[in-house]
N, C-alpha and C positions, 0 to 999 in steps of 0.2 A: 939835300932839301930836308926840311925840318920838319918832325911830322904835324905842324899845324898847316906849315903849307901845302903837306900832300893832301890832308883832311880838305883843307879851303877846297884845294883844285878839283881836288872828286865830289864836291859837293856840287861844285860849281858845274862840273861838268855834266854830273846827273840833272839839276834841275832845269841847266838851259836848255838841254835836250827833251828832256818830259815838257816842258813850258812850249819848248817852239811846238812840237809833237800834236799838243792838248789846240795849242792857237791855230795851226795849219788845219787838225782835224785829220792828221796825215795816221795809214794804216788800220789799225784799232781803235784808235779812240773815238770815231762814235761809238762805233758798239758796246766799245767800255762806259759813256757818259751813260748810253742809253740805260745799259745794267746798274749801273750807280746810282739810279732816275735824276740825272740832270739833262739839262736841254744841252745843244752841242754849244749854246751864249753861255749858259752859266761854264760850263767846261773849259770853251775856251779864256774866262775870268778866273779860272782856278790857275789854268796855263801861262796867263800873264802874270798873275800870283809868282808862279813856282818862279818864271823869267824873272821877274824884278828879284827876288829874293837871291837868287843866283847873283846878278850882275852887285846886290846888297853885298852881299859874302866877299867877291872880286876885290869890289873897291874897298871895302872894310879895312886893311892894312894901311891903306892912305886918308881915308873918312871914319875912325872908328867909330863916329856917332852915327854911322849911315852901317855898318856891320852888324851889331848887337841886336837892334831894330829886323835886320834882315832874319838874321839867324832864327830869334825870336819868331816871325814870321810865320818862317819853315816850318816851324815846330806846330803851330798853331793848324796850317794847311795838315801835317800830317795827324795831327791828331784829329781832324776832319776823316782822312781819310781812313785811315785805322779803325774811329767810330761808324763808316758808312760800311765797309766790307764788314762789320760784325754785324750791323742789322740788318746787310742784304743776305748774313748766313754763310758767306762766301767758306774755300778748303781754305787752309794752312798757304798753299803756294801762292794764293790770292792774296792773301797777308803778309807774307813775309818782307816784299818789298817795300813797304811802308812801313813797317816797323824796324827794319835796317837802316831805313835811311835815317829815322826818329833818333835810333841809335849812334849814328854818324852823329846829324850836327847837334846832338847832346853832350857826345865826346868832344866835338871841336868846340862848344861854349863852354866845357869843363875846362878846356888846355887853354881857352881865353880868359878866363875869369881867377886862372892858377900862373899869367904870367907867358905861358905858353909853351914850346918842350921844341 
């Protein structure tokens, strides 16, 4: 496997998981929306967010006008999230997730717009 498609698949698999996660409202995340101060409708619009952007990435190799779009996306959501734990003051461990993942599909638009590896 190449590493664009390991990137795609771990993207993919992180965001349909946080998406279904955010839309079920399953575990944590109210309590997370609550902290975050979104309503658990806006949350779960972020979760559908992350979902489509996932299923964007998926299909990307057979739709690349439906990928780039998606990726982009992501990027957009995380940089939402990234700026909401710094104004909510959140530690380091609060952050790190979002900013790994920012790091992920950054990497995997760099190996897409290089051709791919």
């Amino acid at each position: 496997m190449s590493l664009l498609a390991a990137l795609a698949c771990l993207i993919v698999l992180i965001f349909a998981l946080l998406g279904v996660a955010k839309i079920m409202a399953l575990g944590p995340t109210p309590g997370l929306a609550a902290h975050a101060g979104f309503s658990i409708t806006a949350y779960r619009v972020i979760g559908a967010l992350e979902l489509a952007g996932a299923v964007g990435v998926a299909l990307g190799p057979v739709l690349p006008l439906l990928g780039g779009p998606a990726d982009i996306g992501l990027l957009v959501l995380l940089a939402g999230a990234v700026t909401t734990h710094v104004r909510k003051g959140d530690n380091l461990p609060r952050l790190v997730p979002a900013v790994v993942c920012a790091a992920l599909v950054t990497w995997y638009l760099s190996l897409l717009a290089g051709g791919g590896s």
